[in-house]
C-alpha positions as CSV (number, residue, x, y, z in Angstrom):
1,X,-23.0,-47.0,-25.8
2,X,-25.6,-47.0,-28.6
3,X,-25.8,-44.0,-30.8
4,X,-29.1,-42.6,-32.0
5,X,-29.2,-40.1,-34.8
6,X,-32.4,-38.2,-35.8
7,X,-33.1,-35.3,-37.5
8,X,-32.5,-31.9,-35.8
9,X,-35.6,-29.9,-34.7
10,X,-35.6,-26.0,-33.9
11,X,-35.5,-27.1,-30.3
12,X,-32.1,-28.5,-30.9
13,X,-30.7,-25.4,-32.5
14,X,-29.3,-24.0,-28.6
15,X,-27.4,-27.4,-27.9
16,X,-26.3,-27.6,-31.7
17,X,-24.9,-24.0,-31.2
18,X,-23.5,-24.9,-27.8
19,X,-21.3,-28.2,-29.2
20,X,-20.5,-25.6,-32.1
21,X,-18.9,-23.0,-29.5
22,X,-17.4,-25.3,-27.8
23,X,-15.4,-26.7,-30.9
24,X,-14.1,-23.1,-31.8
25,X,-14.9,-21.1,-28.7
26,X,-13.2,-18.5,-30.3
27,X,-16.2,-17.9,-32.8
28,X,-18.9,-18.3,-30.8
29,X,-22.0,-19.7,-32.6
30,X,-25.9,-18.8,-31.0
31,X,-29.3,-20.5,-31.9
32,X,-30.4,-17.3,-33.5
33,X,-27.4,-17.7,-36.3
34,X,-28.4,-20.9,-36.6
35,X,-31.8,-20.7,-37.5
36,X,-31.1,-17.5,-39.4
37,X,-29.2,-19.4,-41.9
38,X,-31.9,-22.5,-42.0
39,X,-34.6,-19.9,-42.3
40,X,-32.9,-18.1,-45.3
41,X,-31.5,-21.5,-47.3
42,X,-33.1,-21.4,-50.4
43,X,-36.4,-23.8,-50.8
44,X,-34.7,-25.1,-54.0
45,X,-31.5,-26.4,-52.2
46,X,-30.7,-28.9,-49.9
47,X,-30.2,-28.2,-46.6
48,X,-30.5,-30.7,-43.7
49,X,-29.4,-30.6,-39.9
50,X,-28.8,-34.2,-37.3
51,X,-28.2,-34.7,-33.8
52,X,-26.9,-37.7,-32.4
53,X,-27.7,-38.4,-29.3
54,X,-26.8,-40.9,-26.4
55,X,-29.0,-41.8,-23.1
56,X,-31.1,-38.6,-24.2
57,X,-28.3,-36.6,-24.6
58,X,-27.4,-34.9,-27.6
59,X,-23.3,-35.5,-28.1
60,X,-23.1,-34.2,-31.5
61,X,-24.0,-33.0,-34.8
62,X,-23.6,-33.1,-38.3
63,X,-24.9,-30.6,-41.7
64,X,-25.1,-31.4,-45.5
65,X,-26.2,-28.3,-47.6
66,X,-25.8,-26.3,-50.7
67,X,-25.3,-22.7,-51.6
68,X,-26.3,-20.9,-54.6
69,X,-22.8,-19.1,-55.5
70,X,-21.5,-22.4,-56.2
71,X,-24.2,-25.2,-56.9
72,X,-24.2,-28.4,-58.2
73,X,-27.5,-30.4,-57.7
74,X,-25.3,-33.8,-56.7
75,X,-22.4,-31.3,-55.0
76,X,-22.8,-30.8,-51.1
77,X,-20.7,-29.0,-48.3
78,X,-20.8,-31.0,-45.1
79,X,-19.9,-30.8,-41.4
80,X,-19.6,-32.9,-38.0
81,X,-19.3,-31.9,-34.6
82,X,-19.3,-34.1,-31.6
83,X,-18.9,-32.9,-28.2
84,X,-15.3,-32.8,-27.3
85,X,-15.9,-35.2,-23.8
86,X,-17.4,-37.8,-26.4
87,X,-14.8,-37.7,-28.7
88,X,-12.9,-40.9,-30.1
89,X,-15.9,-43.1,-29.4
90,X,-17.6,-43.7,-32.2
91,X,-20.2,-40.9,-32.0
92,X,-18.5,-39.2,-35.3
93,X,-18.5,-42.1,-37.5
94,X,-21.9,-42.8,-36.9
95,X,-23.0,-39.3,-37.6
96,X,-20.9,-39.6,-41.1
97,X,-22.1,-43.1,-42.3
98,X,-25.2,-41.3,-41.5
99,X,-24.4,-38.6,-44.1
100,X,-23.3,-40.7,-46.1
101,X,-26.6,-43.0,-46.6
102,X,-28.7,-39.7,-46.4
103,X,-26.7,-38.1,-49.5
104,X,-25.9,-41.4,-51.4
105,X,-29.9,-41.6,-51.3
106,X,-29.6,-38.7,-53.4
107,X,-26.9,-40.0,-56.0
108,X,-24.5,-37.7,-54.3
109,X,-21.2,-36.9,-56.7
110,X,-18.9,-35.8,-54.0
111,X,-18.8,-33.9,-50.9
112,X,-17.0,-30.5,-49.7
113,X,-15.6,-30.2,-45.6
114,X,-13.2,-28.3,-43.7
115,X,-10.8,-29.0,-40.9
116,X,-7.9,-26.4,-39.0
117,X,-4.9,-27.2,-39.8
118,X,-4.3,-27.5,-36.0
119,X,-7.1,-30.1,-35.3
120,X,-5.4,-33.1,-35.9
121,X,-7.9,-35.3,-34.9
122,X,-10.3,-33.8,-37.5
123,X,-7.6,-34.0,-40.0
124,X,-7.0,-37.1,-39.7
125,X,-10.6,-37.9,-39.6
126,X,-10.8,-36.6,-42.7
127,X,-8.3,-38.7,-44.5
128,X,-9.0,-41.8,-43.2
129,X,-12.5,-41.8,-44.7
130,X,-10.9,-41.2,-48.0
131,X,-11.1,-37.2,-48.2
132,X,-8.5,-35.2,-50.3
133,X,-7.1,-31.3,-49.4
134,X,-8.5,-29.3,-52.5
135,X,-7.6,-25.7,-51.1
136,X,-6.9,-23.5,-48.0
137,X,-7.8,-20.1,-46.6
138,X,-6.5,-18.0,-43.7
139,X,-8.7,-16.3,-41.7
140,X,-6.7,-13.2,-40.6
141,X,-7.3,-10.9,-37.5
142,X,-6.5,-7.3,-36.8
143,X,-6.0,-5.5,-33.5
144,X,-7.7,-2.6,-34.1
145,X,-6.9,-0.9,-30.5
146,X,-3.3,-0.9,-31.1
147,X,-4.0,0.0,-35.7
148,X,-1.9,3.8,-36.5
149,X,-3.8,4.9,-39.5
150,X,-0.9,7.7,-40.0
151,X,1.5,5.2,-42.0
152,X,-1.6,5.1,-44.6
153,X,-2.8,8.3,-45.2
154,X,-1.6,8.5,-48.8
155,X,-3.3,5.3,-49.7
156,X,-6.6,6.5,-47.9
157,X,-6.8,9.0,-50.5
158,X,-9.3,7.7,-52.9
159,X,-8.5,8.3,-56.8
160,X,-10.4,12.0,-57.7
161,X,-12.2,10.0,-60.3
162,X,-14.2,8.1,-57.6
163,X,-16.6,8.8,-54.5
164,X,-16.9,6.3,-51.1
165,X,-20.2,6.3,-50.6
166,X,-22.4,3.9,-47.8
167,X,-24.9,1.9,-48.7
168,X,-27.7,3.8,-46.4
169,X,-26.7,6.6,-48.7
170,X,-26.9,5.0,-52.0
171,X,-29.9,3.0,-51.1
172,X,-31.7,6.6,-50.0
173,X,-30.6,8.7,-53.0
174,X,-29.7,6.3,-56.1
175,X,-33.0,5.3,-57.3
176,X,-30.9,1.9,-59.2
177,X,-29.2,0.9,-56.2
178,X,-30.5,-2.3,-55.5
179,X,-29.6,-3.4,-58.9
180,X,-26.6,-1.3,-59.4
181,X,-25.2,-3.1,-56.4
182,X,-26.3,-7.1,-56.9
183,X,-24.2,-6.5,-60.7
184,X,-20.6,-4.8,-58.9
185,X,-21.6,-8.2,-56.4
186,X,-21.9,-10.9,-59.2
187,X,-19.0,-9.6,-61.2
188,X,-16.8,-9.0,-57.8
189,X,-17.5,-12.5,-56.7
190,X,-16.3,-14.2,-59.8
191,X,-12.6,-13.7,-59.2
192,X,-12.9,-15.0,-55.6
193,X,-11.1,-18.4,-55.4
194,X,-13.3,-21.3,-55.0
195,X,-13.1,-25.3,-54.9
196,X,-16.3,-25.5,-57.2
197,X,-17.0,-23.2,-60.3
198,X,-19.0,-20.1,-59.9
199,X,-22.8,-20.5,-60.4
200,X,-25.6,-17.8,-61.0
201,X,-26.9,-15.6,-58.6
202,X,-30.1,-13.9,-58.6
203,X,-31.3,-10.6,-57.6
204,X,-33.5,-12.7,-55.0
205,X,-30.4,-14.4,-53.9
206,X,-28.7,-11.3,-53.4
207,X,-31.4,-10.0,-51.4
208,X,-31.6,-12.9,-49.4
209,X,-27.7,-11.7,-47.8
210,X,-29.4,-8.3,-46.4
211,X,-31.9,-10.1,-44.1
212,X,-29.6,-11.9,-42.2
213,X,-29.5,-10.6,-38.5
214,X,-25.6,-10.2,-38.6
215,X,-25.9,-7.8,-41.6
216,X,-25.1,-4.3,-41.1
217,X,-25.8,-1.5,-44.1
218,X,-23.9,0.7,-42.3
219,X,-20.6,-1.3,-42.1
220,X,-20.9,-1.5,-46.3
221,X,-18.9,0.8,-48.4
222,X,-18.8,1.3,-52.0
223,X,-16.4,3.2,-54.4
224,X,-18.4,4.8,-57.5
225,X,-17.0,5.9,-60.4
226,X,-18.3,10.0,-60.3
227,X,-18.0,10.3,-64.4
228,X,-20.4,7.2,-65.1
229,X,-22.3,6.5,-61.9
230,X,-20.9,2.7,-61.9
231,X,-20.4,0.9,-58.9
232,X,-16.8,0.2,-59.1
233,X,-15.7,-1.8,-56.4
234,X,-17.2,-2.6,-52.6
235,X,-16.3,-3.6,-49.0
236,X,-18.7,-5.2,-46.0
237,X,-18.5,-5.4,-42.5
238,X,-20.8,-8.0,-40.2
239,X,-21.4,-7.9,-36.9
240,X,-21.0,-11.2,-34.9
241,X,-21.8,-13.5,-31.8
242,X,-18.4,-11.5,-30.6
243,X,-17.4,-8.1,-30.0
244,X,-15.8,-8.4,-33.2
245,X,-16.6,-7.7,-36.6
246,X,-16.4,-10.1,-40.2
247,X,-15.2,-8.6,-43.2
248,X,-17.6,-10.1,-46.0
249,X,-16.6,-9.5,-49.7
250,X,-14.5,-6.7,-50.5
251,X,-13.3,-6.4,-54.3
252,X,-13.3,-4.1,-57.2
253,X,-14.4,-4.3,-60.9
254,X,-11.5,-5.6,-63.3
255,X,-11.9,-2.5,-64.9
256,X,-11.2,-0.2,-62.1
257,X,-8.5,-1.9,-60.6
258,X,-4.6,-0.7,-60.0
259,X,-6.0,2.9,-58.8
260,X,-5.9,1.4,-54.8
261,X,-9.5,1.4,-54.8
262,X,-9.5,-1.8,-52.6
263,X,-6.8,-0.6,-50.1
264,X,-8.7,2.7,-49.6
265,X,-12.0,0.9,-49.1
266,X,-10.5,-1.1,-46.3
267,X,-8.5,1.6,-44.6
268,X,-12.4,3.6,-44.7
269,X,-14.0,0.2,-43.1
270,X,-11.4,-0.1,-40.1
271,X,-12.3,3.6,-39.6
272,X,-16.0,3.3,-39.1
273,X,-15.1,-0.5,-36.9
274,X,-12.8,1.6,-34.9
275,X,-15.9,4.3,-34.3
276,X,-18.2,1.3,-33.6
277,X,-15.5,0.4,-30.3
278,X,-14.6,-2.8,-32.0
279,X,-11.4,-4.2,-31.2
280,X,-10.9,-6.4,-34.2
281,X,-12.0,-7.3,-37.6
282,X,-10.9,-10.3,-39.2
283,X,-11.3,-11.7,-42.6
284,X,-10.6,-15.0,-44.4
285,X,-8.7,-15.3,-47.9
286,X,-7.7,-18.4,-50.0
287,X,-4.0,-19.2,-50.2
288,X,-3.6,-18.3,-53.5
289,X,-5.5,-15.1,-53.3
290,X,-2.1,-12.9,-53.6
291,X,-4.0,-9.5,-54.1
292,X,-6.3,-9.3,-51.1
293,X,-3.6,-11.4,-48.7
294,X,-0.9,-8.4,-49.4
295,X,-3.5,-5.7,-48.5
296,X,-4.1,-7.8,-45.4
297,X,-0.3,-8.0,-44.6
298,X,0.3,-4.6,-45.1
299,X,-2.2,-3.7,-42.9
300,X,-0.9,-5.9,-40.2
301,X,-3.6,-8.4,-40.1
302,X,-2.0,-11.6,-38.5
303,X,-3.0,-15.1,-39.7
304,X,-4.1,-18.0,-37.8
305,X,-4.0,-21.6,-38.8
306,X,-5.3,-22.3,-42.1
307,X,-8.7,-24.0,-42.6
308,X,-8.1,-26.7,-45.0
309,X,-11.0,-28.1,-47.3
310,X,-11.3,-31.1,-48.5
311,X,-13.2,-33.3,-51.2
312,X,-14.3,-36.9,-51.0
313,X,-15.8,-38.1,-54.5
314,X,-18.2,-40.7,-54.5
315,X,-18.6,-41.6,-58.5
């Protein structure tokens, strides 16, 4: 059966969302997150959506874009999804030589995409169109109906030299907040593991994160250092398609670590989640990203498979 691929239209964005829940109906995906992110992709970088479609009928989909933490103008992150029913004939490979002709266009230098651990198929997708593992993250999920905060009462205790305040606050009362917070950001971020090197951000950028409809002030914390004012370290919380809630950055200035700052942020975000009724929080963390995956542990945060990315270079 012949497959037809086009570029995707905001009309498409329900059915794209749809073949998305229905590959990990455990994270449900809506057309609203969908076009949140293509609304707020920067004009300067590329960012493309395709259906393919058979007898009409859309049967899968596939993304090539770029981010501004970590941008390369010949770099791309890519993705395919077919509808599970329509699997195993042929509608994936079309979709990726399609990606492939549409980025080679562009003198693509290689490409970035992820796969489960568990999906074999996709794995082995993967691989056989000549794509290499280059790192792998957990995402890790905590049961927050059955969390005792009593076994970490000493380590809520935040060092006397430092304050946890909420964003709402700081943005009402600290007259340099905005800018305050985009530099503890940028400097967090560039200790987080990564396949590619860390690029530039810009306030702009930044700002961009805030108007997404799954951002919540209220679920963002940050630890400031009383005697200087400085934002030390910081911790966010995201709503979802779910009841559930998404654990964005959380880190701490190398110059205010080893005083548990990070542990007592956390232990302060399940708090407020709990008070919100959410059930569970998870969070992802790179493999090798000891520090934050022993918080995790300790806190009894249980992993799932592993998402495994992969590179394919071109040239």
């Amino acid at each position: 059966m012949t497959v037809t691929i086009r570029d995707a239209t905001p009309d498409d964005l329900g059915v794209i969302a749809e073949l998305y829940t229905r590959f990990l109906p455990d994270e449900p995906t809506t057309a609203e997150m969908l076009r949140a992110e293509d609304d707020l992709a920067p004009a300067n970088m590329h960012w493309r959506r395709f259906v393919a479609e058979q007898n009409g009928r859309v049967v899968g989909t596939s993304w090539a874009g770029q981010f501004t933490g970590m941008y390369h103008p010949d770099k791309y992150l890519v993705n395919v999804i077919v509808d599970p029913e329509r699997q195993g004939r042929g509608v994936g490979r079309a979709l990726t030589a399609h990606l492939d002709e549409h980025l080679g266009a562009r003198g693509v230098l290689s490409t970035l995409a992820d796969a489960r651990e568990d999906h074999a198929r996709s794995v082995a997708f993967l691989e056989a169109r000549g794509y290499e593992e280059v790192k792998r993250y957990f995402e890790s999920r905590l049961d927050l109906t059955a969390f005792d905060f009593a076994p970490f009462e000493d380590r809520a205790r935040v060092h006397p030299e430092y304050t946890l305040r909420t964003y709402e606050d700081l943005r009402a009362n600290d007259p340099a907040f905005e800018q305050q917070l985009f530099e503890l950001f940028d400097a967090v971020r560039q200790d987080v593991p990564r396949p590619e090197p860390a690029t530039p951000l810009t306030p702009e950028d930044f700002a961009r994160r805030a108007r997404h409809p799954l951002f919540r002030p209220e679920g963002v914390l940050v630890a400031v250092h009383t005697p200087t004012g400085e934002y030390a370290g910081l911790t966010e919380l995201y709503a979802s398609s779910g009841a559930y809630l998404n654990t964005g950055l959380t880190g701490v200035r190398r110059a205010h670590r080893r005083r548990g700052l990070a542990f007592a942020l956390k232990l302060a975000s399940l708090r407020w989640a709990r008070a919100q009724g959410a059930p569970e929080v998870r969070t992802g963390n790179e493999s090798l990203n000891r520090p934050m995956l022993s918080i995790n542990e300790a806190l009894g945060y249980v992993k799932q498979p592993a998402w495994v990315q992969y590179r394919k270079t071109y040239r």
